[in-house]
C-alpha positions, 0 to 999 in steps of 0.5 A: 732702361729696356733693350735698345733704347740710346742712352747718352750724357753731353754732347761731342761738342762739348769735348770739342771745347774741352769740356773733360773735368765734369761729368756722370759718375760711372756708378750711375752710368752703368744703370743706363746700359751694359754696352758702350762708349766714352770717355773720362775726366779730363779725356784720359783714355778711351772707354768700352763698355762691353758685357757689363764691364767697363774699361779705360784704354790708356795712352800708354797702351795699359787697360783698367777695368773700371769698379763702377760700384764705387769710386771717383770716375766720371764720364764728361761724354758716353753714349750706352744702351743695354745691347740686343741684337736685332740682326746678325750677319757674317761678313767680311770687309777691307776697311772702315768704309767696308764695314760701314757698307756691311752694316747698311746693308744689314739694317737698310733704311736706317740713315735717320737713326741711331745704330747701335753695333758689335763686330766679334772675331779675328781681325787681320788688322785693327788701327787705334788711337788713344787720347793722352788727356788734358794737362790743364783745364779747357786744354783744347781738343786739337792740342790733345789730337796732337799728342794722341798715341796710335797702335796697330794690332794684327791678327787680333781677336777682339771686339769692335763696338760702337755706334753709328749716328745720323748725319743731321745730329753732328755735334750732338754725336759723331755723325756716321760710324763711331768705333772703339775696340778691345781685344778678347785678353782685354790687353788692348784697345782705342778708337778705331781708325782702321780696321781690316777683316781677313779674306775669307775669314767672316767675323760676325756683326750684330746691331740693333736700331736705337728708336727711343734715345735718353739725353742727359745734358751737363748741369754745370756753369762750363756747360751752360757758358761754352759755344756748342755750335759743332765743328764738323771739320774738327770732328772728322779730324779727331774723332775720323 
């Protein structure tokens, strides 16, 4: 694919129903895109793709750097692009909603598109969550919600990644600013809940817009059958 053009398989309400035990081999993934996020079979752990390395945040708190040559796993849900930056900017932000203000402000007049994101440096403070998995087949996500694990890391240098899609495509994405986060020493990492920046020490933001998107749908009997009208309370909830 060329630069900048969103590549994503299945849709967040999809994982909404619990839709985890099918999915895109991440042999083939990686040919769409080189930076990235998602998820693998049956919801165990987080995924970030980042400079051409994959990588499953697990609950435990342990990393594994995926061998996307060959292999047995699989994404049910993954958004990538093969990442060039278009603006850059160092900012400097107290929160979500900083960040979420600086990255506008960077690339104005983008509500109606998707936005593809890099945030480098050191972090005051990042709060993660990592998903446990599913025990049993269709495990529903307001279960695995419950069982989530949660860390705080602080003075941390690292890289937050990810993607910011337009309100009206909820459901089909997470609509606003989906985050996830590894450290430079790849030793930690999940989806940011929080995350703070240091006063005066500005850590560099790079985005990019993603005009052109390439959606994949599932091509199995749970797909076809399950009731794909979003949820958007749940979708905050779980994925906020």
């Amino acid at each position: 694919m060329a630069y900048n053009e969103l590549y994503q398989y299945s849709v967040v309400s999809a994982l909404m129903q619990g839709l985890g035990d099918y999915g895109l081999p991440y042999k083939e993934l990686v040919s769409h895109g080189d930076h990235g996020l998602g998820t693998f079979r049956r919801m165990d752990g987080e995924m970030i793709a980042l400079d051409g390395d994959v990588y499953q945040m697990k609950a435990d708190g342990s990393i594994i750097k995926i061998d996307t040559s060959g292999g047995s796993d699989i994404a049910p849900f993954a958004q990538l692009t093969r990442f060039q930056a278009s603006a850059t900017a160092d900012v400097e932000f107290k929160d979500k909603q900083g960040f979420s203000d600086a990255l506008s402000k960077l690339l104005p007049k983008t509500k109606n598109h998707f936005v593809a994101f890099r945030v480098d440096g050191l972090f005051k403070c990042v709060a993660v969550r990592t998903a446990g998995g599913q025990f049993c087949r269709h495990e529903s996500i307001r279960v695995l919600h419950k069982r989530q694990t949660t860390y705080e890391f602080t003075n941390v240098r690292g890289s937050v990644i990810g993607f910011r899609s337009p309100e009206f495509l909820q459901g089909v994405g997470v609509a606003g600013d989906h985050l996830h986060f590894i450290s430079d020493e790849r030793d930690r990492g999940g989806h940011v809940l929080e995350v703070e920046c240091h006063p005066d020490v500005p850590v560099k933001l790079s985005a990019s817009v993603q005009t052109k998107v390439h959606l994949e749908f599932p091509d199995d009997d749970d797909y076809q059958e399950v009731d794909l009208n979003p949820d958007s309370s749940l979708i905050k909830v779980v994925e906020g």
